[in-house]
C-alpha positions in Angstrom: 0.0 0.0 0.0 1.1 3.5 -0.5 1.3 3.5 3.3 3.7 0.7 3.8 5.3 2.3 0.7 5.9 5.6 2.5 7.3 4.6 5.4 10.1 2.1 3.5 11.0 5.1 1.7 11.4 7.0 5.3 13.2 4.2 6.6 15.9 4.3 3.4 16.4 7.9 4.3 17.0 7.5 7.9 19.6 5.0 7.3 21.2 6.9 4.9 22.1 9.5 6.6 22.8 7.4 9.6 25.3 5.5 7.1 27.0 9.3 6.3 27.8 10.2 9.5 31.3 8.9 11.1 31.3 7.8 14.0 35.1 6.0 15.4 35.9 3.3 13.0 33.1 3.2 10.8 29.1 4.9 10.7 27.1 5.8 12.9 25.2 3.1 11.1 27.7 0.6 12.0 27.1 1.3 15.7 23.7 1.4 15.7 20.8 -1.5 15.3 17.6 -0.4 13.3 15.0 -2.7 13.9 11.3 -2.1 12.2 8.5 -4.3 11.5 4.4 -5.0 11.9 2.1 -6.6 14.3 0.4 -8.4 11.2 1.9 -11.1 9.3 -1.7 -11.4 7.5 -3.2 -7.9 8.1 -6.3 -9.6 5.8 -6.7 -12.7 8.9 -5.1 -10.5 11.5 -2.6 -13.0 12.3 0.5 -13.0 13.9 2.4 -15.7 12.3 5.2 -14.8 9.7 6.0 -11.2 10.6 7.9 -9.1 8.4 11.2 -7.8 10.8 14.0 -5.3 9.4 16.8 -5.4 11.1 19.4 -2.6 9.8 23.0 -1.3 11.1 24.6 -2.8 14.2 27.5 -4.2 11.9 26.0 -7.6 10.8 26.5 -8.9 7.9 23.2 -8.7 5.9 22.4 -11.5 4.0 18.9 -10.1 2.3 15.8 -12.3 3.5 16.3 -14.5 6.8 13.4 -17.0 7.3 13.5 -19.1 11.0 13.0 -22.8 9.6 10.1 -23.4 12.3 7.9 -21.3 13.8 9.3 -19.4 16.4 8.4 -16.5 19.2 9.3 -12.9 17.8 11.4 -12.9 21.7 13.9 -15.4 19.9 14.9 -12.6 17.5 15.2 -10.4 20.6 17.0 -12.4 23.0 19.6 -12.8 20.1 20.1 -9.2 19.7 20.7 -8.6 23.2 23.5 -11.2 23.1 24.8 -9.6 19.9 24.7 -6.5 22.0 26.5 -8.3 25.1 23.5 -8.4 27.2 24.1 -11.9 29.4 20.6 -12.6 29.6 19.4 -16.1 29.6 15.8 -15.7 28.5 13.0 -13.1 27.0 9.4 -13.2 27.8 8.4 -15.8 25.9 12.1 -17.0 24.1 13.0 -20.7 24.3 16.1 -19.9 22.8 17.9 -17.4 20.7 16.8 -17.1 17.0 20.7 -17.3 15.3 19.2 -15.5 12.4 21.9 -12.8 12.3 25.5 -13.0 11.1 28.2 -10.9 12.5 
């Protein structure tokens, strides 16, 4: 939609100028992790299976598209970022483990 459309557009701007400014050895970008997504995966069922995550910056390697093999809670992806982000924790509301969906 021209809504969705929009904010993508937004979203390439922010990161772009994140991505100009230097910041020690590398961008501001670099340092920094982006993450943007929805609460629908099927805005036509309202479902909350499948949702569509960015995650931007924070110096991983990205890969394009990361799909989990199985079904998995969205606290997965956020347990792994805070160990990315050396924050010991050992779970995340619902997280069973982390996702491993991220390369560094």
């Amino acid at each position: 939609s021209r809504i969705e459309m929009d904010i993508v557009k937004h979203l390439n701007q922010f990161l772009t100028d994140l991505d100009e400014i230097k910041e020690g050895d590398g961008t501001l970008l670099d340092h920094t992790t982006i993450i943007i997504g929805s609460n629908f995966g099927d805005a036509s069922n309202h479902t909350c299976n499948n949702l569509p995550i960015i995650v931007a910056g924070g110096g991983y390697r990205h890969q394009g598209h990361a799909a989990a093999e199985k079904p998995m809670p969205l606290c997965n992806l956020w347990l792994e970022l805070l160990h990315k982000h050396n924050i010991d924790a050992g779970m995340f509301g619902s997280s069973d483990r982390a996702a491993n969906l991220l390369a560094t």
